[in-house]
N, C-alpha and C positions, 0 to 999 in steps of 0.2 A: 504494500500500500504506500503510495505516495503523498508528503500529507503535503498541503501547499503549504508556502511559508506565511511566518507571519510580517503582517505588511504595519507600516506606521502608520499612524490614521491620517487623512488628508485635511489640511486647512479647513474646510469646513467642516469635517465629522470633528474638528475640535472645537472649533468655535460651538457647533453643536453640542455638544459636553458641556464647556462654559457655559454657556446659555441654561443648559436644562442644570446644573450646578448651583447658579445663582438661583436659577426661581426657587431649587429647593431649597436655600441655605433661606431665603427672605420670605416664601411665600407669593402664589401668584397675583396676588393685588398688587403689595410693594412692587414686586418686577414687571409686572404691568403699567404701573405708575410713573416708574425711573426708568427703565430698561423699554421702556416701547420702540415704536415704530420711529421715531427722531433718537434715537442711544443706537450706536453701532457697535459690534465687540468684535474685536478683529482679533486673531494668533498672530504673535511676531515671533525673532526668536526669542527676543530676553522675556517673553511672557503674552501679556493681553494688553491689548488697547481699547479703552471704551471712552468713543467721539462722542462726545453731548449736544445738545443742540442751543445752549446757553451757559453762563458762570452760575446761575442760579443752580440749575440741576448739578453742574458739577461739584459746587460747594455742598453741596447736599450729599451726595452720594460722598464724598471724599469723607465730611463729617461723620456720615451714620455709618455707613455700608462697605468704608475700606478694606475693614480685616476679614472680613467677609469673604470678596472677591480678593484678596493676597490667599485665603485657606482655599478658596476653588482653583483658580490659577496654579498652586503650587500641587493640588490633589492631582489634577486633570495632567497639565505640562509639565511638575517635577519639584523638587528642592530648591529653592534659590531666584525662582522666578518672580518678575516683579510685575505689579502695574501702571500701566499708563496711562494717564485724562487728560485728555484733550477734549478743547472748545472747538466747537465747527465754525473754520472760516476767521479765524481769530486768533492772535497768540495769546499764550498765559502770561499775562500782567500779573504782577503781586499785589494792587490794585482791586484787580477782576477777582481771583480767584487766590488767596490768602492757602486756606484751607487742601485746595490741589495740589500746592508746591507744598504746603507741610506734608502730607503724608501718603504721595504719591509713589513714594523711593519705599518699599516695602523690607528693605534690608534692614537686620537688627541694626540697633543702635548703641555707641558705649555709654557707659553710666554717666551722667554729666550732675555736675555739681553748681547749682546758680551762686552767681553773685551776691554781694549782698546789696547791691542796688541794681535795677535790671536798665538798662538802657535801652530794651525794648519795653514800650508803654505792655502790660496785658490785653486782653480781649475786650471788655467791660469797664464801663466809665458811671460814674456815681450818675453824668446830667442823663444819660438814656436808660435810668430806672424806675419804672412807674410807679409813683407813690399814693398810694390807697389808707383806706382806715384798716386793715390787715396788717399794710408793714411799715407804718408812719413812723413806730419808733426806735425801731432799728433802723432807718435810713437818717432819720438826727443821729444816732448813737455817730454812724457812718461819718456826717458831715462834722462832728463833732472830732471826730479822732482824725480827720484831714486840716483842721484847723488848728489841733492841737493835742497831737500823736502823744507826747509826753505829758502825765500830768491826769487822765482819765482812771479812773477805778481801775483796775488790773486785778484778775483776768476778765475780757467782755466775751461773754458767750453767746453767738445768736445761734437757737437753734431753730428746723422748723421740719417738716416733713421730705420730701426729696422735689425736686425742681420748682422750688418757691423764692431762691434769688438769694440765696446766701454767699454764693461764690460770687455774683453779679456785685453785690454790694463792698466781697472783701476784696475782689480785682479791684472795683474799682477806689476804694481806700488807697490801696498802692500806687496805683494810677494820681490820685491826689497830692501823695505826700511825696511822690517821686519829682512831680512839679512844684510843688510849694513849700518844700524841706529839703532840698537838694543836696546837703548836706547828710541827713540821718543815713542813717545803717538799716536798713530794714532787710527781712526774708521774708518768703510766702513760698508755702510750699503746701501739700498733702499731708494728711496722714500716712499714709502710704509712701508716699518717697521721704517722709520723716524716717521710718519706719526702715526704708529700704536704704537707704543713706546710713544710717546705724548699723544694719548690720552688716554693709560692705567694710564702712571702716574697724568695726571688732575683728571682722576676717583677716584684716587687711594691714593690723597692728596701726591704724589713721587714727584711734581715738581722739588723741588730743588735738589734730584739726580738726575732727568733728567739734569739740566741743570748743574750737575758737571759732569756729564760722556761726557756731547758733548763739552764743553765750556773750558776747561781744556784740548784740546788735540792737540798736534802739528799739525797734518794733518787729517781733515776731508775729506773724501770720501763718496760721493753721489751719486748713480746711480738711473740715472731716475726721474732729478729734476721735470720734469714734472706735474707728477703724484703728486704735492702740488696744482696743480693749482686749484680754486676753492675752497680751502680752507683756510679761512681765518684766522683762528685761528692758523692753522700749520704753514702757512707763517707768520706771526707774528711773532711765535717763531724761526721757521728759520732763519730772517731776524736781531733778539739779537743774536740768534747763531753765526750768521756770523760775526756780528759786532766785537763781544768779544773774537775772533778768530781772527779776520784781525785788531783788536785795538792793540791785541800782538805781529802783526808782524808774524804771524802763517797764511798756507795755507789751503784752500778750492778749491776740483776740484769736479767738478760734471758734469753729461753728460744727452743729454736730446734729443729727437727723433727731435729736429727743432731750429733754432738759438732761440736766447733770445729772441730776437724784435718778433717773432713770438707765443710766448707765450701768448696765452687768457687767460683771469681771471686771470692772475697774479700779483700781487701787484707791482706797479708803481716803489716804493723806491729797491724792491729786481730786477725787471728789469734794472733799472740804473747801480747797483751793476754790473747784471753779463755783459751787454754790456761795462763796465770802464775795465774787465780783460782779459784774453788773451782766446778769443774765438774760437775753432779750426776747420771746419767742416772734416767729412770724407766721402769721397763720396764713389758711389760704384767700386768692382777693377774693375780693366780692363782683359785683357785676359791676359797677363802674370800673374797676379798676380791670377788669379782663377784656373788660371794649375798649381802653382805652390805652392798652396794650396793642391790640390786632391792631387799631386804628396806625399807631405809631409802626408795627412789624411793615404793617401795606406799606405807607407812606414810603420808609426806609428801603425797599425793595424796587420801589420804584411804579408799583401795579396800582389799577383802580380794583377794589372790591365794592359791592352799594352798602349803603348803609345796615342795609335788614339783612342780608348776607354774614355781618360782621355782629349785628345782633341778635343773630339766630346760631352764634359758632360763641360768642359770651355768654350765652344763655344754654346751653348745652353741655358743655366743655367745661367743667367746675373744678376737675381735681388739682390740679397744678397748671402752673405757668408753661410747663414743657409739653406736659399733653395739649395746652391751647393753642403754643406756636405749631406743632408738628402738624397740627390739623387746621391751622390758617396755611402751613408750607404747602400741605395736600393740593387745598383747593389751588393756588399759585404755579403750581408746579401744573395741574389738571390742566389751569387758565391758559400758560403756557405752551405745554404739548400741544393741545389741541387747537387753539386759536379761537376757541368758543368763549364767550361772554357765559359766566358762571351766574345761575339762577338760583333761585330756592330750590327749586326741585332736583336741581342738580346737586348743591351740595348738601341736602339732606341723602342721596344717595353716595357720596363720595365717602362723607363723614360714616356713616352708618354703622361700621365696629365702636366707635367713638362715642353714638348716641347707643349702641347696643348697650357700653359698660357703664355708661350714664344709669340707665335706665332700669338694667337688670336687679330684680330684687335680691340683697345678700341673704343669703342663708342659713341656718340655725347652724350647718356643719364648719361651715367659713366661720363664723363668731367664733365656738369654741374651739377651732385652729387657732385663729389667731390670738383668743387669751393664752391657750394652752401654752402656746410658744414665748408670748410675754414672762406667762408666771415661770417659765420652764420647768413643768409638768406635760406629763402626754396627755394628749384629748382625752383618751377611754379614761384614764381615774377621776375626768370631771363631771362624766358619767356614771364612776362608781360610788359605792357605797361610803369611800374613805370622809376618813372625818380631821387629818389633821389640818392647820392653820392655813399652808399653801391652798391645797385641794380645794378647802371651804369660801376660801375667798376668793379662787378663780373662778369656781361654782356662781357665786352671785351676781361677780360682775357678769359674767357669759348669762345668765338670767335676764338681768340689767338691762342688758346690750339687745337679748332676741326680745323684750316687750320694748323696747323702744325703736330698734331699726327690720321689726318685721310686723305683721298681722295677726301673729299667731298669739291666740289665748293663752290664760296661765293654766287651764288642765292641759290645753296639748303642748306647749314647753315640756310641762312637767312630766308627761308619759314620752319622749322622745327624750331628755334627758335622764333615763336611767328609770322611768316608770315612778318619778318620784308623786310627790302629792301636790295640789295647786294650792295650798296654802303654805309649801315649802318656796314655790317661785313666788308667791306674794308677799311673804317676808323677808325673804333674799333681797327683791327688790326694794321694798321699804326702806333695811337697811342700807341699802348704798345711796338712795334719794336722801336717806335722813346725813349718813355722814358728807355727800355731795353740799348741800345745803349748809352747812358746818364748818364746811372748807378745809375738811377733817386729814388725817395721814392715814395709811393702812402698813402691816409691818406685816412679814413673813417670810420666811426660811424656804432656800431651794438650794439644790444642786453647785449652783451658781455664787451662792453666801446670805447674807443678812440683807435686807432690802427697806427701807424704809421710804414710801413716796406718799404726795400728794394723790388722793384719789382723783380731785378732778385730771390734774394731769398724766397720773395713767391711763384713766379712761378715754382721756384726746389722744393720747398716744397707739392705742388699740383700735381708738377708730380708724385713724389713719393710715392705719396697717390692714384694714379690711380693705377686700375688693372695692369696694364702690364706697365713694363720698358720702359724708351721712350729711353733706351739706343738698 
């Protein structure tokens, strides 16, 4: 038997591959979206090229969808291969397209260590922050630490749930002070490259530049203190960081998806810290302030949207700031492609995953997931019979939670939670209205160590981690 050889696949059976690669990695709406009939994906050798038909789409796709298409490309064509964005009929200006030349070059990168003053301005500037009755006081806090960095309560915490503008607010602090303290010593960085930065240099025997580039600098900026939690060793040094920063009378701001007190695995001494300084939270906007967002994204992009368009995507779109731009980009990108003037009925079909997670009712198993994982208990014991301090108190709030964010009675709660009785969900509930009202603490023992919080602010914090907005 003779078998035929094997052949390499032809320029198109790869771009085919590509092609069907992407839709799976994104789903066929997104790659119907970005990837349509104006997006071309070509094989080269060094990899893929994908032609756009504007800076718009391509800042888009480079933003969201890079590493993406670098995991298909290298799946499909091999190790090492990179991608290419290209504008149709256009060069790449840095200008145009900011975001394409960052991270277009798909090759690792070596570990870099910033300066302590950046002479690149960041992303985010304090004047294009939209200020509502939601985040009015952390944007003072903000304008407040640009006028006068030294000299503010130390440490400022803002926290708030995930894309509500806290990195917008601390970019653009640095952006401030970079202009109008030209002088100071400032960092900003992550959690995470805090995090990562530490343990190059323990590896690496750098300690002691580490600890002259953080420790020597007028204003330390933290995004995402969170992301220490758990680790002992980084908190450790965090917590001399801070020391030898706040010994000189120098600030520290950091922002973190949940107040302080509500910090697990966190080291006791750096919790004290941040609960003694000026803690800010920022909740989500309200409806002025999410129209008057899109209104500004439109403007800034250069497109017309109509009014009721832009009032029917703030009225919709409630959870964060970042679900509302993606789904203002949607429609823009749609406007775009297709050259059609965007209607109601259009973007009520465009939007439609968006109004689906609007609109879907949460339910009784989603509640007690997401306490179960608060209190760090498994769901079934908050169904069972147990009785100690953890269990009982995740029991009530998860009671709490399905009579206020569902329809369900208190006998059927209570026979779906463990067949219990409805006068055990009616005093569960009682209890945490009565201690809500009181502006009470709740305390209890987990896995995790000793916990003592504000019940109102656990409870906003469990909302928030539920699928759908209780707003």
């Amino acid at each position: 038997t003779v078998r035929a050889p094997t052949l390499n696949p032809t320029a198109t059976q790869t771009v085919c591959l590509l092609q069907d690669g992407i839709e799976q990695k994104l789903g066929e709406k997104k790659f119907r979206t970005w990837f349509g009939s104006d997006t071309a994906i070509e094989a080269i050798p060094s990899g893929m090229r994908v032609t756009v038909p504007n800076a718009f789409v391509g800042n888009w796709i480079a933003s969201n969808y890079m590493h993406d298409l670098v995991a298909v490309v290298q799946d499909v064509c091999g190790a090492g291969k990179q991608v290419e964005l290209r504008i149709r009929n256009a060069e790449l200006r840095a200008t145009d397209a900011p975001a394409v030349e960052r991270v277009a070059d798909s090759r690792p990168r070596p570990h870099l260590t910033a300066p302590h003053r950046r002479e690149t301005p960041l992303r985010c500037e304090l004047e294009s922050f939209v200020v509502g009755e939601s985040n009015a006081l952390a944007y003072s806090v903000a304008t407040r630490m640009v006028a006068r960095p030294i000299g503010i309560a130390s440490p400022v915490v803002l926290h708030s749930g995930c894309g509500l503008g806290k990195t917008h607010l601390l970019q653009g602090i640095c952006n401030g002070i970079r202009r109008t303290h030209p002088t100071l010593q400032w960092r900003y960085l992550s959690g995470e490259d805090f995090t990562n930065e530490f343990v190059h240099a323990l590896r690496d025997n750098r300690l002691d530049q580490f600890r002259t580039r953080f420790r020597q600098v007028d204003v330390l900026l933290i995004d995402d203190i969170h992301f220490l939690a758990g680790k002992k060793a980084t908190q450790d040094e965090f917590l001399h960081t801070f020391n030898a920063i706040d010994g000189m009378g120098k600030t520290v701001l950091l922002t973190s998806d949940r107040h302080p007190r509500a910090l697990t695995d966190m080291a006791e001494p750096i919790l004290n810290r941040l609960i003694a300084g000026l803690v800010v939270e920022m909740a989500p906007p309200e409806f002025a302030t999410r129209r008057e967002i899109l209104r500004r994204r439109v403007e800034s992009l250069g497109f017309e949207l109509a009014g009721v368009i832009l009032d029917f995507v703030a009225q919709h779109v409630t959870r964060n700031v970042r679900e509302l731009e993606g789904a203002l980009y949607r429609l823009v990108a749609l406007a775009s492609l297709t050259q059609n003037r965007i209607d109601l009925e259009t973007a009520r079909q465009s939007l439609d995953d968006y109004l689906s997670r609007e609109r879907r009712p949460i339910t009784l198993d989603e509640i007690i997931d997401t306490v179960a994982t608060r209190f760090g208990i498994s769901a079934q014991s908050i169904n069972s019979a147990a009785r100690d301090r953890a269990v009982s108190l995740a029991r009530s709030v998860a009671m709490y939670l399905a009579r206020k964010h569902t329809r369900m009675s208190f006998p059927v709660i209570a026979r779906q939670m463990g067949g219990k009785s409805h006068s055990t969900v009616l005093m569960a509930t009682q209890r945490v209205e009565e201690t809500l009202q009181a502006g009470g603490n709740v305390r209890w023992r987990s896995p995790k160590g000793e916990s003592d919080v504000r019940l109102a602010e656990l409870i906003a914090e469990i909302e928030r981690g539920l699928p759908l907005s209780a707003a």
